[in-house]
C-alpha positions as CSV (number, residue, x, y, z in Angstrom):
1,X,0.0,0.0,0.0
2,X,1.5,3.2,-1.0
3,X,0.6,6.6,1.7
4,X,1.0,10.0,0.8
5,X,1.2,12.3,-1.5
6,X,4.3,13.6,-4.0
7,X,7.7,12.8,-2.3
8,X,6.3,12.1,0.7
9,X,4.6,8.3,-0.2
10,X,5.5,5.8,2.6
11,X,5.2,2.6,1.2
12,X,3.5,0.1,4.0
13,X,4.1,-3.3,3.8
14,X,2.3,-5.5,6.2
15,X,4.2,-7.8,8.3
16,X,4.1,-11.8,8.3
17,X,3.5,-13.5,12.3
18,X,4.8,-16.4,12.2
19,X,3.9,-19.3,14.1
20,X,4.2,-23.0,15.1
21,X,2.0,-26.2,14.1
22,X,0.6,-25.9,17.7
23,X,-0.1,-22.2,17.2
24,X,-2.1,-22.6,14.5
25,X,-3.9,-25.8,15.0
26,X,-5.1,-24.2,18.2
27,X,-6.2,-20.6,16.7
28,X,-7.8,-22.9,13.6
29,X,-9.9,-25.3,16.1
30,X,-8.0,-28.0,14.1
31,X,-5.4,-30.9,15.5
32,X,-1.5,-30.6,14.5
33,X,-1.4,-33.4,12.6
34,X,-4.4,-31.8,10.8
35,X,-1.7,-28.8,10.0
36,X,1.2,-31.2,8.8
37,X,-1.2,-32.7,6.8
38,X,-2.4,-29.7,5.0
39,X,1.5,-28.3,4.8
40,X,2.4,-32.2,3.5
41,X,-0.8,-31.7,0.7
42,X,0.3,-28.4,-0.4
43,X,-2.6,-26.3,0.8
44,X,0.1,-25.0,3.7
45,X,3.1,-23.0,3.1
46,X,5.6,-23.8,5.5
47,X,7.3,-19.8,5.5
48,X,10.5,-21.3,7.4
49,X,11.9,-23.8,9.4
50,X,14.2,-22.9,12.5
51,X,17.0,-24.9,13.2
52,X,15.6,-26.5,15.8
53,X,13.2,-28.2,13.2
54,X,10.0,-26.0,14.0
55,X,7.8,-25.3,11.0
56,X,6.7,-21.7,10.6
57,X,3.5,-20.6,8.9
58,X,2.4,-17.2,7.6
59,X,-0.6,-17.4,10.7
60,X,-3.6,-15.0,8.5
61,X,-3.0,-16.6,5.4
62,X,-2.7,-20.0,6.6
63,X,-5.8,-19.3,8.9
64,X,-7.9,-18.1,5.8
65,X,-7.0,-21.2,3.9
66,X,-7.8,-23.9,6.9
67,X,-11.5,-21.8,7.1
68,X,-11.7,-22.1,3.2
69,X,-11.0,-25.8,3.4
70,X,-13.6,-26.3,6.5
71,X,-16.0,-24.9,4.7
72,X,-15.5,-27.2,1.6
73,X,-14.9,-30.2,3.1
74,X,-18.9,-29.8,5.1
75,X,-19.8,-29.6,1.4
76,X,-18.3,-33.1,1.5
77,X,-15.5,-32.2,-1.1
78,X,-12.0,-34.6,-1.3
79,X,-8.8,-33.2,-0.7
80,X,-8.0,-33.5,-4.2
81,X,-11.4,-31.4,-5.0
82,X,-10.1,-29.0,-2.2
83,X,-6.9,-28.7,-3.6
84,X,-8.2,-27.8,-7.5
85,X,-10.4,-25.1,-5.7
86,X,-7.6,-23.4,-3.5
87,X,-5.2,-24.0,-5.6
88,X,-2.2,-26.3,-3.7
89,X,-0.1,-28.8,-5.2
């Protein structure tokens, strides 16, 4: 997003939290392994991995995605149908 007007535009860039499986699972009403699964499918981005082996995830963009495949999957959609729809792997 761009602010301002003439030389004075501030450009704004909004910044990524980043958080664990647990984090999310438990913000997304979902199980971990219900996270690892979506990361191992594709649907997840895993943003970066710290060296002690902890997967990091973008935390509004991964929650958006776990909410859009909730709602598919009570239309009783695979994860393959999920995945043409959101678009992962």
């Amino acid at each position: 997003m761009t602010f301002g007007t003439g030389k004075e535009k501030i450009l704004r860039k909004k910044i990524m939290k980043k958080v664990k499986v647990g984090q999310l699972a438990l913000k997304a009403g979902v199980l971990p392994s219900t996270i690892r699964y979506y990361a191992k499918e594709g649907l997840l981005e895993v943003v970066e991995k710290t060296p002690g082996g902890y997967q990091l995830f973008d935390e509004d963009k991964s929650l958006k995605i776990i909410s859009e495949v909730k709602r598919y999957q009570s239309k009783r959609l695979s994860i393959t149908e999920i995945k043409e729809r959101i678009g992962g792997k």
